[in-house]
Structures are given as structure tokens and as C-alpha cells.
N, CA and C of each residue as an Amber inpcrd file, in Angstrom:
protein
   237
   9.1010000  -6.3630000   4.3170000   7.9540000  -6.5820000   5.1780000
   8.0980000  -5.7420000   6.4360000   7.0480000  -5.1020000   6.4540000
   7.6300000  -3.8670000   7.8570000   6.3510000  -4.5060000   9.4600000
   7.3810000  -4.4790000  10.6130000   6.7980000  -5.0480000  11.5000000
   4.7230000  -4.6250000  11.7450000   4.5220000  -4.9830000  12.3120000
   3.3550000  -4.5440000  13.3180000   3.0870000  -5.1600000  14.4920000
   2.2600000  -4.7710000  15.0940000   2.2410000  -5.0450000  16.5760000
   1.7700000  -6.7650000  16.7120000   1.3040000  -7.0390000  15.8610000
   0.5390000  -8.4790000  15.9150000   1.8640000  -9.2700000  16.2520000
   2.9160000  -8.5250000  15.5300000   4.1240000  -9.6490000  16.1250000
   4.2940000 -10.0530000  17.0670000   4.4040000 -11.0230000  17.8130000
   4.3860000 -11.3350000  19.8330000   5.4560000 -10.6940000  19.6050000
   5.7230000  -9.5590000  20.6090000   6.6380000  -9.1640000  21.2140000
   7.2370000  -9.6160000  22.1500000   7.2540000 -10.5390000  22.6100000
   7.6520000 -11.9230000  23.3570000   9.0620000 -12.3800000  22.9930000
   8.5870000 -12.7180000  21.7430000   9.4260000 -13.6300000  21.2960000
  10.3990000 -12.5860000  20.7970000  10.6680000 -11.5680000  20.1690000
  11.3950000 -10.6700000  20.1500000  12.5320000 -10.3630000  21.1610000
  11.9160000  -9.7750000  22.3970000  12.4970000  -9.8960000  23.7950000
  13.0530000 -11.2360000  23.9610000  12.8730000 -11.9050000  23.7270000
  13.5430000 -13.4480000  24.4160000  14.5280000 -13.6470000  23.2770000
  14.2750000 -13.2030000  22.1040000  15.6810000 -13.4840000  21.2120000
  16.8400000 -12.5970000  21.3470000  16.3290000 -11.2490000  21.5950000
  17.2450000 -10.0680000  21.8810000  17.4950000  -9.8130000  22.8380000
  17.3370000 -10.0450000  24.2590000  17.7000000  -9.9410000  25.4460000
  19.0380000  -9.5590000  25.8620000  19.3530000 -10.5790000  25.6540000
  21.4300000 -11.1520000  25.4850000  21.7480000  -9.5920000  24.7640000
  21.3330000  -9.7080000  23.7180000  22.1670000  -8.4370000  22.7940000
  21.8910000  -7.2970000  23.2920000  20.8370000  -7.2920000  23.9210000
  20.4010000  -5.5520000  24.0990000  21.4840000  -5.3740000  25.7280000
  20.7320000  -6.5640000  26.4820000  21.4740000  -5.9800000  28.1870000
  22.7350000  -5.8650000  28.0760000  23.9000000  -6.9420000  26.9750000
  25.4200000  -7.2060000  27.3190000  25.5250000  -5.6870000  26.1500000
  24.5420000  -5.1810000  25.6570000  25.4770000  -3.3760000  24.5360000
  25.4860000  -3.0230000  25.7380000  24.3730000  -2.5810000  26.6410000
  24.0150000  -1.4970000  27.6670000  25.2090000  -1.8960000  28.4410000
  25.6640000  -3.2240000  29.3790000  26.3470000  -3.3720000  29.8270000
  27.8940000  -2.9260000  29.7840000  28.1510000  -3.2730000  28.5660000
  29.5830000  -2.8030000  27.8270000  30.0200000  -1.1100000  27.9490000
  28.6010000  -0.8410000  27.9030000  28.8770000   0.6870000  28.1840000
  29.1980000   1.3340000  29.3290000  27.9220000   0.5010000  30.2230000
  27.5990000   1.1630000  31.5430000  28.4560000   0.8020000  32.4290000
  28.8550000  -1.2210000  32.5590000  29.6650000  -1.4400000  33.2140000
  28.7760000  -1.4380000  34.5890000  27.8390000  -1.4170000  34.7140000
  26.6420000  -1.7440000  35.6940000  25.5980000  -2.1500000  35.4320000
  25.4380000  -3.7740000  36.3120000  24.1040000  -4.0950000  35.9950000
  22.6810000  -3.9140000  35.9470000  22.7060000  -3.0110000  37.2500000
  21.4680000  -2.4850000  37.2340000  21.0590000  -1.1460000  36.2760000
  22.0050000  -0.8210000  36.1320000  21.8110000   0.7470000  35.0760000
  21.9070000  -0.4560000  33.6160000  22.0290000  -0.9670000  33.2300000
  21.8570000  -2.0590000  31.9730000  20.7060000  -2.4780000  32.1230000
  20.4020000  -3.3460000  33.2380000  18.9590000  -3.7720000  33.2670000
  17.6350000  -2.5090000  32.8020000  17.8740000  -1.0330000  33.7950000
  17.7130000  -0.1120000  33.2910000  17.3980000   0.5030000  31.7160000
  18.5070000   0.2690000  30.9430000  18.3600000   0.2060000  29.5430000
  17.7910000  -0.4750000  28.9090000  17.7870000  -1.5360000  29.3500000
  17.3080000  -2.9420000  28.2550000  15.9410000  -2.8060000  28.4000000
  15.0720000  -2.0440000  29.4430000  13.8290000  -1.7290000  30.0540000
  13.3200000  -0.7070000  28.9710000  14.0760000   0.5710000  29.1550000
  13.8500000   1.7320000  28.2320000  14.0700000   1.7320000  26.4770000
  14.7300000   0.5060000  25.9900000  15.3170000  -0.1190000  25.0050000
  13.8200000  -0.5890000  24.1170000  13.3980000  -1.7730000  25.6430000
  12.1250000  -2.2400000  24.2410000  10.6670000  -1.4930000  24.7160000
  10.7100000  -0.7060000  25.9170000   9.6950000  -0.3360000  25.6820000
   9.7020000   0.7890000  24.1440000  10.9310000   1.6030000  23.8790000
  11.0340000   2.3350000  22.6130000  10.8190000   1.7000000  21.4280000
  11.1830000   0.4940000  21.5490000  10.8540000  -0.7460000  20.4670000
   9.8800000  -0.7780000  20.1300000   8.7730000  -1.4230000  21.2370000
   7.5190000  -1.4460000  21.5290000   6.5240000  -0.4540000  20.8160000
   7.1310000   1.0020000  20.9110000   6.1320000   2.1800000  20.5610000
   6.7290000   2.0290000  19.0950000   7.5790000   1.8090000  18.3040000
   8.2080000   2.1900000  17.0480000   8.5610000   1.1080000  16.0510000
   7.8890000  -0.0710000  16.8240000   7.9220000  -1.5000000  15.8580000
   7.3950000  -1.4400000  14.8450000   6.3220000  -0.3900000  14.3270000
   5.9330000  -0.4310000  12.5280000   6.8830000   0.3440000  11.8790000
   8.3530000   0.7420000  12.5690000   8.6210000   1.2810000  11.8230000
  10.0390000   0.6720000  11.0290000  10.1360000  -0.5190000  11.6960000
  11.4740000  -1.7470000  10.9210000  11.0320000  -1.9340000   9.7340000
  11.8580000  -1.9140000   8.7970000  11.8670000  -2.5240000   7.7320000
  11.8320000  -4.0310000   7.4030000  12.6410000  -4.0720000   7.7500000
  13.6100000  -6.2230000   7.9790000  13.5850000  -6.7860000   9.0630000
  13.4860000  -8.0120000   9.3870000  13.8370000  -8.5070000  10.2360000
  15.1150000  -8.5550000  10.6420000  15.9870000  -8.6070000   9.3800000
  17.4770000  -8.6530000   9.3960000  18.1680000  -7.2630000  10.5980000
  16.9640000  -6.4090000  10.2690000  18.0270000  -4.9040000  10.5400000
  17.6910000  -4.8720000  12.1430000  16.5390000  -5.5460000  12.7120000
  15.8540000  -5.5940000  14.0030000  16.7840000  -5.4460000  15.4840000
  17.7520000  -6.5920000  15.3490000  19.2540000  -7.2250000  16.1140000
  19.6340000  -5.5720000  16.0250000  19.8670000  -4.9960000  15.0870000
  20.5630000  -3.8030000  15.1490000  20.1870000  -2.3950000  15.5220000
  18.9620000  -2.8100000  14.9900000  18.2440000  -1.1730000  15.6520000
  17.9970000  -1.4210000  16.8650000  18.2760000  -2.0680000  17.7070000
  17.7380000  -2.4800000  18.9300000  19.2680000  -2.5070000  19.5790000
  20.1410000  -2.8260000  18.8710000  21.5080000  -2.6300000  19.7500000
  22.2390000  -1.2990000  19.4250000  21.3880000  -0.2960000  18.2660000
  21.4560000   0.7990000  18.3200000  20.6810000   2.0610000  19.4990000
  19.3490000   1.4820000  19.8660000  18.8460000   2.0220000  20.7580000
  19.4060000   1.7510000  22.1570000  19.6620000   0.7860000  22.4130000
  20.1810000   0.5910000  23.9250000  22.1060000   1.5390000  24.0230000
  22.5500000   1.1400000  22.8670000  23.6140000   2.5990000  23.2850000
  23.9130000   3.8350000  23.2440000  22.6810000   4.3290000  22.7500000
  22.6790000   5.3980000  22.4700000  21.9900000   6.1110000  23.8170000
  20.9800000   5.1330000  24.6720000  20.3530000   5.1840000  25.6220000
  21.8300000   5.1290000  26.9530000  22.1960000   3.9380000  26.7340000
  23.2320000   3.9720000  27.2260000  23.9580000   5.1350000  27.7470000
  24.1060000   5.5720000  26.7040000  24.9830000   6.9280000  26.4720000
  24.6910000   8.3060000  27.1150000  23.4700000   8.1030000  26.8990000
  22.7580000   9.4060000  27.6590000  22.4990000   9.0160000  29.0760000
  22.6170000   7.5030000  29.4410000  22.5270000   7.2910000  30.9700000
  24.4130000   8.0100000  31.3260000  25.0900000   7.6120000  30.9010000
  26.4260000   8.1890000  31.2850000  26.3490000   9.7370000  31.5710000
  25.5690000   9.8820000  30.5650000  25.6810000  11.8950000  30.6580000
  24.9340000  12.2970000  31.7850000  23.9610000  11.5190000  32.5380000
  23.2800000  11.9790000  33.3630000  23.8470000  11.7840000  34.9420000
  24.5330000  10.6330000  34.8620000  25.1810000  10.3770000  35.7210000
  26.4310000  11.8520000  36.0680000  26.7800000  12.0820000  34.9110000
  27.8860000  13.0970000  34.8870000  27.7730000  14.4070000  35.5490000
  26.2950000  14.8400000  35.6880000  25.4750000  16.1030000  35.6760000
  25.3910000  15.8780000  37.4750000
């Protein structure tokens, strides 16, 4: 069953919250640059939600986007 927007995205955010800010966190090691992520995290969500497959895989592509985001917040910092 692949998402669409009709899903409240609400309730999404309020289940994944925890998981998305404490990846970003783990990385960043700052809260506000996490808060940061978790921002840029579901708005990417947001634009690319028809494109989940599972619900199952959701938790993950979403704690895949925030470190990878993560990640590139480090590199910028570096520059």
C-alpha cells in the first residue's frame, strides 16, 4: 500500500519525532542543529510521501533522511 497525502501527517510526526530528532542528534550532538534536521527531515517527507511503499519501511526512511541530512549539516559546518 503506497502512502498519499490524505494520510494526516500529524500523526506521522507525532509517532516519529523521538526517532528522527534523537538520529539527527546522535550525529550532530546539538540541539538546535537537530531540531534543524528533524525540520528539513519531514518537510522532505512531506514532498515524497507517495513514494513509501510500507508502513513498516516509514520509521526507516525517515531515520535514513535525517542522517544523511545530518551529515551534510556536518560538512557545512566544516566549510
Amino acid at each position: 500500500m503506497k502512502y498519499s497525502r490524505t494520510i494526516c501527517f500529524n500523526e506521522i510526526f507525532t509517532k516519529y519525532y523521538n526517532r528522527v530528532y534523537y538520529t539527527a542528534l546522535s550525529i550532530l550532538k546539538d540541539h538546535g542543529l537537530a531540531e534543524d534536521v528533524l525540520q528539513e527531515t519531514f518537510l522532505k517527507a512531506y514532498d515524497r510521501l507517495d513514494e513509501v511503499q510500507s508502513e513498516r519501511k516509514l520509521g526507516s526512511w525517515l531515520s535514513t533522511i535525517a542522517a544523511r541530512k545530518s551529515i551534510d549539516q556536518l560538512r557545512k559546518q566544516k566549510k
